[in-house]
Steps between C-alpha positions, in 0.01 A plus 500: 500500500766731553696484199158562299459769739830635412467475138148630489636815721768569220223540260314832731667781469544802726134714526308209331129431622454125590263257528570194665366205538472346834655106635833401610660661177345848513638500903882437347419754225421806788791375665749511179347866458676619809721729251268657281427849553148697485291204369141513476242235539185449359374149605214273642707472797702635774696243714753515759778508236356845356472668820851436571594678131310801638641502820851469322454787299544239162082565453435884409271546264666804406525447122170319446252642204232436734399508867829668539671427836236229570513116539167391327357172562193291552549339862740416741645139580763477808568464851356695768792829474416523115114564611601724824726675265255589206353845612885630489589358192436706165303250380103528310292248507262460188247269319641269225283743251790695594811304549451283208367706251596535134460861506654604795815254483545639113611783669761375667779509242784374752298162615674217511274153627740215669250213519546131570450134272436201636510363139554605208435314178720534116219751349573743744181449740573518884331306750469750827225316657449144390730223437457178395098553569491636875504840615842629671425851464253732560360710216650851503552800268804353331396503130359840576862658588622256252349652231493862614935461569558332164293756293492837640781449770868451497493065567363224607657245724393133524730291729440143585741215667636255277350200623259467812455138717750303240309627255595763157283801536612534113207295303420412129171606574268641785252227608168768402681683325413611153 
């Protein structure tokens, strides 16, 4: 998880916007952040691992095209400090008619969206929530940021381990997929 981390950290530059996705992965991605400066984030969101960018400094907002100076997300998922903490942090909470909408994350030239596999197949499709027929995920806003980072923002980041139980998460094709 860490070396993904590290090489998906390489790809955000200095006053980018993220989105991130959440798990195990997304935890070593805040934590391989730790030397960015005046990042913004517009996410689903906030975890223990963001508050700790804001706290550092690392988390701005400064240079964002919108909500400038502001963490935007949709909730909060952490221990009991991140919750206690929330009323100090610069952080707005808003409905995913916000947060993952085409229109307002087209606006956000500098967004780059670091989200996570658990398969992928040869064509290109990515398993984020399924694999081999049962649910492992939780259905998110990931093809929204996807798409909004790959057309109207500067990149989008899919990162996924190499094999999981044993097992390649590299496959011919995506059992449901197209």
């Amino acid at each position: 998880d860490r070396r993904i981390a590290r090489n998906s950290a390489e790809l955000v530059d200095d006053g980018d916007t993220v989105q991130l996705g959440v798990g195990s992965i997304g935890s070593a991605v805040l934590d391989s952040l730790s030397g960015h400066r005046d990042l913004g984030f517009h996410t689903g969101m906030i975890t223990d691992g963001l508050m700790r960018l804001v706290e550092a400094g690392v988390v701005t907002g400064r240079r964002k095209e919108l909500d400038t100076g502001l963490v935007v997300a949709g909730t909060a998922l952490g221990s009991a400090e991140l919750y206690k903490r929330i009323p100090e942090l610069p952080v707005r909470f808003l409905p995913t008619s916000y947060t993952h909408s085409p229109q307002v994350l087209s606006r956000l030239s500098s967004l780059v969206s670091v989200n996570f596999a658990v398969e992928v197949d040869l064509s290109g499709q990515v398993g984020a929530e399924i694999s081999g027929g049962v649910y492992v995920g939780a259905v998110g806003g990931q093809v929204d940021f996807t798409r909004a980072a790959a057309l109207t923002g500067k990149r989008s980041i899919i990162a996924l381990r190499s094999t999981f139980r044993g097992r390649s998460t590299i496959k011919a094709r995506l059992e449901g997929g197209v």
